[in-house]
N, C-alpha and C positions, 0 to 999 in steps of 0.2 A: 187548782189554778188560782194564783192570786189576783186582784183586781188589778196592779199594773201589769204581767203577762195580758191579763183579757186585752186591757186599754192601747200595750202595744201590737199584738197580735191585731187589733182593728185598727189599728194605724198602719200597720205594714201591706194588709188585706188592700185600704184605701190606696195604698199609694200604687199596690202592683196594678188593680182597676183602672188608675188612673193612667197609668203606663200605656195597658194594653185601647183602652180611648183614642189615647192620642197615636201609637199604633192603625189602628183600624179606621181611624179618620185623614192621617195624613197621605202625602201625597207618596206614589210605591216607583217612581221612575229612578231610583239609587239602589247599590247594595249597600250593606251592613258597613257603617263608618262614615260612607259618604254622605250623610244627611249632617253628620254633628260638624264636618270639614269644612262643609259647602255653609252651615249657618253660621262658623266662626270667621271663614272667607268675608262673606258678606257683611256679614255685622261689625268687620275692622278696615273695612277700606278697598277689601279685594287682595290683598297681597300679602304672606307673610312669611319669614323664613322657618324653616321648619324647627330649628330650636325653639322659636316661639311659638308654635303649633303643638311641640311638643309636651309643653308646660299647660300648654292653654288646655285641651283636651285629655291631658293624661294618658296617651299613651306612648308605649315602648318604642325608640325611632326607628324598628325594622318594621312593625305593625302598621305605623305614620304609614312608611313609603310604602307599602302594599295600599293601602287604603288611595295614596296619590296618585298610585300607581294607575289603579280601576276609573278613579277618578278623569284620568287624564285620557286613556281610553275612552270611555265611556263621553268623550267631549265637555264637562263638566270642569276641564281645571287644566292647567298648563304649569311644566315646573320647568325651574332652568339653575344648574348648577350654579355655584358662587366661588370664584377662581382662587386656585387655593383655601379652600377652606374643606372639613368635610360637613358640607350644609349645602343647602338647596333653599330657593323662594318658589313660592305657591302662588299662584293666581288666578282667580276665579272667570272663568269665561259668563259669557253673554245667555248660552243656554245655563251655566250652570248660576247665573244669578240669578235664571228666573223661577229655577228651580228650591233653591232656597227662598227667593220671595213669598214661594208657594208655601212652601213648608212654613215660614214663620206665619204668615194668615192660616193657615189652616190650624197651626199650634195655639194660636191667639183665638181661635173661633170654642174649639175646643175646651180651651182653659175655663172662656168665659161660659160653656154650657156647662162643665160641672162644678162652679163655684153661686152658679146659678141658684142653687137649692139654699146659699146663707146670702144674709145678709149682708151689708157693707161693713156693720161694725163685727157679726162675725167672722168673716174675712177678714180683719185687721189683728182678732185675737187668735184666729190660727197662726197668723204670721208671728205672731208674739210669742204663741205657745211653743212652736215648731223651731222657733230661735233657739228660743231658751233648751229645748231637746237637745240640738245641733251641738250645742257651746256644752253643752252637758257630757256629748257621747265625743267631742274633740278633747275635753279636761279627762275623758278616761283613755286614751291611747287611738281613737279610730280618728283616722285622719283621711279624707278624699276618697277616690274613687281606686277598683282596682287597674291596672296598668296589663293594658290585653299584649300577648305578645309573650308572657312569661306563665310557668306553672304555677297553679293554684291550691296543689296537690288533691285534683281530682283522676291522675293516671292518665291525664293526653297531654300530649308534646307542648301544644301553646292551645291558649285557650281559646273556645270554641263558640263562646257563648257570646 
């Protein structure tokens, strides 16, 4: 194994760590989706039409409305068609802003315990090191996130993960 396998194989190790943290710390009142809807709701005003949800979050517009769908149910969010169009707006109710409120304090509490362990100037040069990663692995063809909703060709109908 070469030294940059080792270096990114402990990069990848850190980040999954990191994931499951912020997992096991946050708040568990949403299913799967509705926490990233519920924090881009809040974070842009409360409202947005699903084209622009679409874009924002990355996913596939039949996976969106499922997710709205749970969302809307669950009291969390309210949608309402846009006449003549085929689009819908989003908007985040009262429980469901304070739901994400939660989640971004808990994200923010989180963050700051496992960056805890560096410095402030180390923490500046992650950010620097992890740029220059990012800009590295977009100059070679990887661009963004996958889009749920579609095959991955892991042999299930839409993705599960």
């Amino acid at each position: 194994m070469t030294q940059a396998t080792k270096t990114l194989k402990q990069l990848r190790k850190a980040a999954k760590l990191t994931n499951r943290a912020f997992r096991k710390q946050g708040p568990k009142s949403y299913k799967k989706g509705q926490g990233a809807l519920l924090k881009v709701l809040h974070c842009s005003g409360g409202t947005m039409a699903s084209t622009e949800l679409v874009d924002k979050l990355g996913y596939d517009r039949r996976y969106l409305k499922d997710v709205v769908r749970k969302a809307v149910r669950g009291g969390y969010a309210t949608m309402e068609d846009v006449p003549g169009e085929r689009a819908y707006t989003v908007s985040i109710t009262a429980e469901g802003d304070a739901v994400a409120e939660k989640r971004c304090a808990a994200q923010s509490e989180v963050a700051d315990r496992v960056l805890s362990a560096l410095t402030p100037e180390e923490v500046e040069q992650l950010n620097a090191l992890t740029e220059k990663i990012i800009v590295q692995c977009k100059d070679m063809g990887a661009h963004g996130a996958r889009k749920h909703g579609r095959r991955h060709g892991h042999g299930k109908r839409r993705c599960r993960k």
